[in-house]
C-alpha positions as a Python dict, from the first residue, in 0.01 Angstrom:
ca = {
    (1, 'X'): (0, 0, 0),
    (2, 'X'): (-306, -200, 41),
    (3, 'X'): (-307, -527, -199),
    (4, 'X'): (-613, -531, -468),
    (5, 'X'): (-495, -884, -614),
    (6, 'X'): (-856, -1046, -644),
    (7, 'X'): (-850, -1405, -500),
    (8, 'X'): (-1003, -1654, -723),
    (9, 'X'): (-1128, -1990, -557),
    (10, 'X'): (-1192, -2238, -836),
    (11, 'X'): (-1453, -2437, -619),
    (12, 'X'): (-1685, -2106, -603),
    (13, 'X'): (-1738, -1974, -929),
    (14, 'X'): (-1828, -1601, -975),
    (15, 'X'): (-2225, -1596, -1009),
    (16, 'X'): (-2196, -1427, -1346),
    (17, 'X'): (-1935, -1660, -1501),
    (18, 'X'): (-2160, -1936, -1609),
    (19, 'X'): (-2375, -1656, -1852),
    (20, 'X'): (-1989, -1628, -2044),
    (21, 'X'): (-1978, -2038, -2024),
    (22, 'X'): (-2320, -2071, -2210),
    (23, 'X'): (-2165, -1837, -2475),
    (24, 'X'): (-1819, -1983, -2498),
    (25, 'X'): (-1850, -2399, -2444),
    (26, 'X'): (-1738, -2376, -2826),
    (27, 'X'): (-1936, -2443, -3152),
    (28, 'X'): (-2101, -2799, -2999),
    (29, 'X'): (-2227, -2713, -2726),
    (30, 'X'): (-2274, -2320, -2678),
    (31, 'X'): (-2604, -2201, -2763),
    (32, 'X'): (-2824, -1852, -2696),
    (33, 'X'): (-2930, -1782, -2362),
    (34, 'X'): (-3257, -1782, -2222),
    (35, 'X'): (-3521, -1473, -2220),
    (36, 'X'): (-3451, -1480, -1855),
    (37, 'X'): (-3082, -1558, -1819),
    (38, 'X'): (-3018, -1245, -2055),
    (39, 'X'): (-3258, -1069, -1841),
    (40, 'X'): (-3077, -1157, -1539),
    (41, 'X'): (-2739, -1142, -1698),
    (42, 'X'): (-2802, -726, -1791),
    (43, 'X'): (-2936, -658, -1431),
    (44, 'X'): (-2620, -801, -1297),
    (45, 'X'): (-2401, -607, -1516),
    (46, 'X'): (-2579, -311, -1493),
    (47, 'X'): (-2599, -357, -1041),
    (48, 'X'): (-2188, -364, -1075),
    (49, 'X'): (-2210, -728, -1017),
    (50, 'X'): (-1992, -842, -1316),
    (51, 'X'): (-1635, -819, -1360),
    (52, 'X'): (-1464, -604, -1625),
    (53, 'X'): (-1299, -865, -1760),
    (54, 'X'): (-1630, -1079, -1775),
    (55, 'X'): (-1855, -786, -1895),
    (56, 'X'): (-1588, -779, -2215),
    (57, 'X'): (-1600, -1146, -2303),
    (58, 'X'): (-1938, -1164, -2250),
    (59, 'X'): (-1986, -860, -2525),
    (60, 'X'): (-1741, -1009, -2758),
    (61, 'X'): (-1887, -1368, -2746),
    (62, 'X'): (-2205, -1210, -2843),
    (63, 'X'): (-2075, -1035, -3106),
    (64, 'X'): (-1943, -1343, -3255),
    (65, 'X'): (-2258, -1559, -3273),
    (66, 'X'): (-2459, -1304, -3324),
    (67, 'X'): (-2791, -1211, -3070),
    (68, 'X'): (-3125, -1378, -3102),
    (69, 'X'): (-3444, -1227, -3038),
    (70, 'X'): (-3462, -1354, -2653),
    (71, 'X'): (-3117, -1202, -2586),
    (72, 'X'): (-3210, -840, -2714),
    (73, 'X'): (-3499, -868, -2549),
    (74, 'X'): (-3399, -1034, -2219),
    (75, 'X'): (-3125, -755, -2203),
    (76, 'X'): (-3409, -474, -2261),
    (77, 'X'): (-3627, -602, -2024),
    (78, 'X'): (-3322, -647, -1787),
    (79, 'X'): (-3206, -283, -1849),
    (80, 'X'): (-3604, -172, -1749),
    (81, 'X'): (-3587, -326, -1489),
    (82, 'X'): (-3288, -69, -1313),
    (83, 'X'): (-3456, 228, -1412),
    (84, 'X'): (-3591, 461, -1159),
    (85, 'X'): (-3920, 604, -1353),
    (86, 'X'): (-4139, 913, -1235),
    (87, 'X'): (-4453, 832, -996),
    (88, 'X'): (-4664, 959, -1300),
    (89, 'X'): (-4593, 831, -1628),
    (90, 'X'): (-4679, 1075, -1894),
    (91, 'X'): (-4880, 911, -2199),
    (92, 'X'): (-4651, 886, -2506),
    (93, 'X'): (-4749, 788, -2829),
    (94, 'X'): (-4409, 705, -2998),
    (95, 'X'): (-4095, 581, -2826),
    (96, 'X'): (-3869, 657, -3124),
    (97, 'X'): (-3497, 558, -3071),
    (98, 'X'): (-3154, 736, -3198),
    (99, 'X'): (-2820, 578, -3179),
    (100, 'X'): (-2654, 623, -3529),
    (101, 'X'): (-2610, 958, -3609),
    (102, 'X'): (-2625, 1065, -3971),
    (103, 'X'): (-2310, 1073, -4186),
    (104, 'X'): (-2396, 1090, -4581),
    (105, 'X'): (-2763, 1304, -4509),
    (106, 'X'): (-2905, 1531, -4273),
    (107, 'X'): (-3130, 1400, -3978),
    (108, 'X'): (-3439, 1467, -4157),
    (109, 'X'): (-3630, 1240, -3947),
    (110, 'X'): (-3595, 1511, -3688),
    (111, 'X'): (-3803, 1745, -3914),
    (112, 'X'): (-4090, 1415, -3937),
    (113, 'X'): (-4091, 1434, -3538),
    (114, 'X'): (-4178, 1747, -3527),
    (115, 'X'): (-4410, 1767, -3782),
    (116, 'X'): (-4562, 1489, -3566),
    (117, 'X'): (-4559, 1632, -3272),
    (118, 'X'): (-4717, 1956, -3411),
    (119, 'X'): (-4983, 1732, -3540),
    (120, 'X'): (-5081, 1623, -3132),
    (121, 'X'): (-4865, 1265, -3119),
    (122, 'X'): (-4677, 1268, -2830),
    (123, 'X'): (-4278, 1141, -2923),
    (124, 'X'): (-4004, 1011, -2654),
    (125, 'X'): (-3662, 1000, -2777),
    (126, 'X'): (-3381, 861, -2679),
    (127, 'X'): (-2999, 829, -2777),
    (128, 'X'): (-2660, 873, -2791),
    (129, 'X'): (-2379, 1027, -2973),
    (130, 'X'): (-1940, 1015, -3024),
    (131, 'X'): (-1936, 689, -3020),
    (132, 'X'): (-1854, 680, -3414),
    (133, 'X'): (-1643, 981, -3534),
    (134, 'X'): (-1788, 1181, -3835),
    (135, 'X'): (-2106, 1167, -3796),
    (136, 'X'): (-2386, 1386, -3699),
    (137, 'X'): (-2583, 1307, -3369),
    (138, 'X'): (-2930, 1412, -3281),
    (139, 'X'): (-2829, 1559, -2959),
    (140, 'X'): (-2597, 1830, -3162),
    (141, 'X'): (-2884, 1925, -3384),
    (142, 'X'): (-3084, 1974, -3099),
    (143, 'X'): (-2863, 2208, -2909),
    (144, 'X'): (-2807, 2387, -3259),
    (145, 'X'): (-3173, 2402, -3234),
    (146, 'X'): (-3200, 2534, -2889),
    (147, 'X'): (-3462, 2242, -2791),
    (148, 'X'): (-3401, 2098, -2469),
    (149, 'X'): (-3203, 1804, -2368),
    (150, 'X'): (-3335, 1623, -2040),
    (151, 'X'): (-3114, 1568, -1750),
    (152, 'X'): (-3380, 1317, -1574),
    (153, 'X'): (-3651, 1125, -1712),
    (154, 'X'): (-3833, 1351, -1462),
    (155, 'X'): (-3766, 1637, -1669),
    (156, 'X'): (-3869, 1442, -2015),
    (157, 'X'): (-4226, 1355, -1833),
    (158, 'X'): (-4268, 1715, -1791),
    (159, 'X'): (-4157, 1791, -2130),
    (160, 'X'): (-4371, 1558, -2315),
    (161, 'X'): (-4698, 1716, -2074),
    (162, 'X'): (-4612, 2054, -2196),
    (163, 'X'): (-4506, 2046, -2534),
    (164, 'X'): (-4578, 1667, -2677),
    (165, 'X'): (-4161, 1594, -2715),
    (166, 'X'): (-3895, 1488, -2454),
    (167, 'X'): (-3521, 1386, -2573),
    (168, 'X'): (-3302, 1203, -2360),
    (169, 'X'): (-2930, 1073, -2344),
    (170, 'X'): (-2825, 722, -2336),
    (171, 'X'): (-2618, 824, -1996),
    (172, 'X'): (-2925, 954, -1822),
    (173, 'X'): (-3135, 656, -1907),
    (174, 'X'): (-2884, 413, -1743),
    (175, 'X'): (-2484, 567, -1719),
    (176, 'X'): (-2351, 194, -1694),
    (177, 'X'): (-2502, 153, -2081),
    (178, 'X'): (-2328, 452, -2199),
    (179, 'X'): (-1977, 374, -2075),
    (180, 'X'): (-2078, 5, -2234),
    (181, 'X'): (-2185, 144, -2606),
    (182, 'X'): (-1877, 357, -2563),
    (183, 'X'): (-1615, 77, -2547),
    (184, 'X'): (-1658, 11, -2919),
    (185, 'X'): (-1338, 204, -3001),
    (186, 'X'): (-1190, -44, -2740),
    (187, 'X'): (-1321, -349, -2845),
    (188, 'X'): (-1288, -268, -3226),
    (189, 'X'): (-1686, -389, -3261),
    (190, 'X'): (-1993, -278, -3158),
    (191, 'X'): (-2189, -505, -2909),
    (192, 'X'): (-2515, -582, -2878),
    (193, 'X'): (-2559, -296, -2647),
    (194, 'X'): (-2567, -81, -2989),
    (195, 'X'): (-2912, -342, -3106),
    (196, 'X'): (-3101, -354, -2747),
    (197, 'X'): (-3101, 27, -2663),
    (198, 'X'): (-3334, 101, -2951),
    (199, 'X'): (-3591, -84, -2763),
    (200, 'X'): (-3588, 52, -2410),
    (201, 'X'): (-3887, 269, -2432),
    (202, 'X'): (-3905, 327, -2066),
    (203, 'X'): (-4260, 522, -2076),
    (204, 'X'): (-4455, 257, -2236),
    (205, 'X'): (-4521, 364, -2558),
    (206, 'X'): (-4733, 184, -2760),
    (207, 'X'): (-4549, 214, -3072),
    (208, 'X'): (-4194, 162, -3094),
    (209, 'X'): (-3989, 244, -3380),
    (210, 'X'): (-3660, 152, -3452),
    (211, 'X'): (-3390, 198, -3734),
    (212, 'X'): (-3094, -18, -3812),
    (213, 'X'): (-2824, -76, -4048),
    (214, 'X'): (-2741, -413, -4116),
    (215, 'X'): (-3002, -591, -4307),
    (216, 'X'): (-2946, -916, -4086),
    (217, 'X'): (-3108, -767, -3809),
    (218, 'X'): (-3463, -689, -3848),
    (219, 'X'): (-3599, -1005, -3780),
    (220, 'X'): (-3390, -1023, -3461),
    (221, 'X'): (-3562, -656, -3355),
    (222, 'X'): (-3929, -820, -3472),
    (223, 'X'): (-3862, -1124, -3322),
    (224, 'X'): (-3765, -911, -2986),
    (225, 'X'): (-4061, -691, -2969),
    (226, 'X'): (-4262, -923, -2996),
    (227, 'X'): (-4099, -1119, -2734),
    (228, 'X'): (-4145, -852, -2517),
    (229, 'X'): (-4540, -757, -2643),
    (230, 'X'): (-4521, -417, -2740),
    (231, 'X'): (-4838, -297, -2954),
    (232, 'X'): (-4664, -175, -3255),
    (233, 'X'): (-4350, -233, -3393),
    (234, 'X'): (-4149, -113, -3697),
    (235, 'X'): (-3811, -172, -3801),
    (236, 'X'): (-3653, -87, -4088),
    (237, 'X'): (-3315, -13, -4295),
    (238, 'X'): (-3334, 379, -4240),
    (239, 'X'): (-3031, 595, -4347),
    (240, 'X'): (-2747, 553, -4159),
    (241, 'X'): (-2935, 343, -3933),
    (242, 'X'): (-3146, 616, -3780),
    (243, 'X'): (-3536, 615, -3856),
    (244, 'X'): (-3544, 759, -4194),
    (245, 'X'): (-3701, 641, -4499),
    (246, 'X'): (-3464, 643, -4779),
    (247, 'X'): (-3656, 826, -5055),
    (248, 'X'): (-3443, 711, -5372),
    (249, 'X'): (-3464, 332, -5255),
    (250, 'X'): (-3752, 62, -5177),
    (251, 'X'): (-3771, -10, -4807),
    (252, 'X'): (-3898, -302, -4619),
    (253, 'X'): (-4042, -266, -4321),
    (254, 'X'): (-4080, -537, -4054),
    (255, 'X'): (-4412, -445, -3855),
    (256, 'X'): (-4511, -630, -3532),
    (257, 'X'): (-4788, -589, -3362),
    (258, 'X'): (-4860, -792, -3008),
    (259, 'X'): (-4673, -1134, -2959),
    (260, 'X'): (-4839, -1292, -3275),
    (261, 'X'): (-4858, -1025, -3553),
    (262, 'X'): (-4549, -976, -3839),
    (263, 'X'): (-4611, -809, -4179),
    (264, 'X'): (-4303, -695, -4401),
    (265, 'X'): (-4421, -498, -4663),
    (266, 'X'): (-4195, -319, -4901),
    (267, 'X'): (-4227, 53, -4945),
    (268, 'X'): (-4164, 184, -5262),
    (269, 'X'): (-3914, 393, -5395),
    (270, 'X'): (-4058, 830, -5422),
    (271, 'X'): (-3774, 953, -5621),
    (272, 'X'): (-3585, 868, -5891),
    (273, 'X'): (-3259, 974, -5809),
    (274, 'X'): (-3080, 574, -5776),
    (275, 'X'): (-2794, 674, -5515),
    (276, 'X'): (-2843, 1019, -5395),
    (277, 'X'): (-2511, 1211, -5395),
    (278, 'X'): (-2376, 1250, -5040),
    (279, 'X'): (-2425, 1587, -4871),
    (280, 'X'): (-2024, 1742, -4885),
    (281, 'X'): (-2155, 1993, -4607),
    (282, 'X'): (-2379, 1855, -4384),
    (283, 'X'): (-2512, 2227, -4305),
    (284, 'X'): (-2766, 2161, -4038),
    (285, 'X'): (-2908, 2503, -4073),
    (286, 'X'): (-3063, 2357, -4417),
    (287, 'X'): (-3316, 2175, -4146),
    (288, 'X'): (-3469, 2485, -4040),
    (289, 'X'): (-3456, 2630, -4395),
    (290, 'X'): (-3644, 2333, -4513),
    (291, 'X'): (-3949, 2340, -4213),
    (292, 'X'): (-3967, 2703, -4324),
    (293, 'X'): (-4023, 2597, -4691),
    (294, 'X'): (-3711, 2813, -4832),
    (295, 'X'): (-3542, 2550, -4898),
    (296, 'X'): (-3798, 2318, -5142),
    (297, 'X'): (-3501, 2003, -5140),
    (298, 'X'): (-3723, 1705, -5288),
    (299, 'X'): (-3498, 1439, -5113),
    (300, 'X'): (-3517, 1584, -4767),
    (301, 'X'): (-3934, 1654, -4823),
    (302, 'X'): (-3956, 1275, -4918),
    (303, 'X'): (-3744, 1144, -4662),
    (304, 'X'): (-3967, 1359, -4407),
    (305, 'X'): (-4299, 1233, -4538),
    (306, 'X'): (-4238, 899, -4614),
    (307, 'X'): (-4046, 852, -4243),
    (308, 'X'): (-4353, 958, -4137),
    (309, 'X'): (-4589, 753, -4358),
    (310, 'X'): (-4462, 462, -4187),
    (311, 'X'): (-4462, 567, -3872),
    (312, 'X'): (-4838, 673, -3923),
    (313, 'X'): (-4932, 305, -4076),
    (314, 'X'): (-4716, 119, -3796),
    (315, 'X'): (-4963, 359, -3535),
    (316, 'X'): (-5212, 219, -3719),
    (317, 'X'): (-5348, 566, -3805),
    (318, 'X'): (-5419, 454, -4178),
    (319, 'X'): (-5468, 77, -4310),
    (320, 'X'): (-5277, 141, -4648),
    (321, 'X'): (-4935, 278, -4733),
    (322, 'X'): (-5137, 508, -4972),
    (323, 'X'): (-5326, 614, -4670),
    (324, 'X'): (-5027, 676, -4488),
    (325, 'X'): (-4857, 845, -4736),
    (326, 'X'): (-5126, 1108, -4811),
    (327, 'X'): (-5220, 1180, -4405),
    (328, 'X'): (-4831, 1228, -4386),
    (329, 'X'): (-4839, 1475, -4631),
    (330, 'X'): (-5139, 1661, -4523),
    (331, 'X'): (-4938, 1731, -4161),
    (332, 'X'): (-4642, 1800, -4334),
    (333, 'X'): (-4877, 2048, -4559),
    (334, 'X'): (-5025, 2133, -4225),
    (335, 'X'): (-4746, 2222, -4020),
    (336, 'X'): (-4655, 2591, -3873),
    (337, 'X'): (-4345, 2671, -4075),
    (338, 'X'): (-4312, 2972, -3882),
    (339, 'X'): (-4152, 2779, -3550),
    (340, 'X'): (-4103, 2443, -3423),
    (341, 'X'): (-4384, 2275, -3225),
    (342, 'X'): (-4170, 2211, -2909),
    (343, 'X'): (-3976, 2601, -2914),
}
């Protein structure tokens, strides 16, 4: 049997060993990486050029400091950098991210995109699902929907030329991220592979949105886009972490537009329900029901115009969030409730 024992020579370093030193020197002398060491650090990972061993402290050592803004976007622009794109890039509107699934409410944002997307705005999606049990994923939905999932980002530039909407999976964009964002079971955290997929947006979009959970975070993400220049940026505390404006509760929204630009304004709250009661059944026919209008549920309609509202301002398609508000209820108003616009 042929011997796999890896030889170590102490006097030759592995090249990616000295991105896990800068992150574990110890509280004196460790500090953030670089824009372009993370860059370099995710193209080596993602080439097979880092050990498993290395790949897992290097997560975990993340974890534990916590990212800055040139990490998540050094590892972005390092992830971009591997990925194979069509000759012809389609022109997409909204690069809108999906990576949290839903576990107290419906995906109701997935009603907003379409209603969107019906309205002419071209959407790119992207995501992943499993990787937290319980929880509903936007892939699912979309099966249960019978809307396409692409199997190349080939396929999604055809998709978003014929019908304005293209969704695809994490392991499609780049398979080395998906087995990465699955080892959270593993590692008993998530990584920072879980913060720097939501801003991937490998068509070029000119306005990224992006929903997280943890409050800490959103002036990482704005710190990160604008790090990496994209025209219009939103982040925001959405339900479950997806991109969803929670009706019953003020929102802040970090906007960023261009490397200079940041504006957090707080939406205010539609409804006056305080802590909307989970839903026990998580019945994802209820979507369809409710783009039909036969199901008139006031929390899902306000979480569907006012994810939208946002999205509309951060566009800059209206200069007020009473602007905003009232276009994204004239295309919700406006919308064929007799099929989806991507069917």
């Amino acid at each position: 049997m042929k011997d796999e024992t890896r030889i170590l020579d102490p006097n030759h370093p592995h090249p990616f060993s000295r991105f896990v030193a800068i992150l574990g020197r110890g509280k004196t002398k460790q500090r953030h990486l670089t824009l372009e060491e993370s860059r370099d650090a995710m193209a080596m990972i993602l080439r097979g050029e880092a050990e498993p061993e290395q790949i897992g402290a290097f997560l975990m050592l993340l974890r534990l400091k916590e990212e800055a803004p040139e990490e998540i976007a050094g590892f972005a622009m390092g992830t971009r950098d591997t990925f194979e794109l069509p000759a012809d890039l389609p022109a997409v509107d909204v690069d809108w991210s999906s990576y949290a699934g839903k576990r107290v409410q419906l995906p109701w944002y997935l009603l907003s995109v379409m209603a969107l997307v019906g309205a002419g705005y071209k959407v790119f999606m992207h995501g992943t699902e499993g990787h937290t049990p319980g929880r509903v994923y936007t892939r699912d939905v979309l099966t249960h929907l019978r809307l396409p999932v692409c199997d190349s980002l080939k396929m999604a530039a055809d998709q978003i030329e014929a019908q304005g909407f293209a969704y695809v999976p994490l392991e499609v964009l780049s398979p080395k991220l998906h087995d990465l964002i699955n080892l959270r079971p593993l590692l008993g955290l998530r990584s920072p592979v879980h913060s720097f997929t939501r801003m991937l947006n490998p068509f070029n979009a000119p306005t990224v949105m992006q929903g997280i959970f943890h409050r800490g975070f959103m002036d990482i993400h704005s710190g990160a886009a604008q790090l990496m220049n994209i025209t219009n940026a939103a982040v925001f505390r959405g339900d479950g972490g997806e991109i969803e404006r929670r009706p019953n509760k003020p929102t802040p929204v970090w906007t960023t537009h261009g490397t200079t630009e940041l504006h957090v304004e707080e939406w205010p709250q539609i409804i006056d329900e305080g802590h909307a009661p989970p839903d026990a059944e998580m019945d994802v026919t209820r979507l369809m029901k409710v783009w039909r209008g036969e199901d008139d549920d006031e929390y899902a309609r306000e979480a569907i115009i006012g994810t939208m509202a946002v999205t509309l301002k951060t566009m800059r398609k209206a200069d007020t969030m009473e602007a905003a508000q009232t276009l994204a209820s004239a295309i919700w108003s406006d919308r064929n409730p007799l099929s989806l616009p991507v069917e």
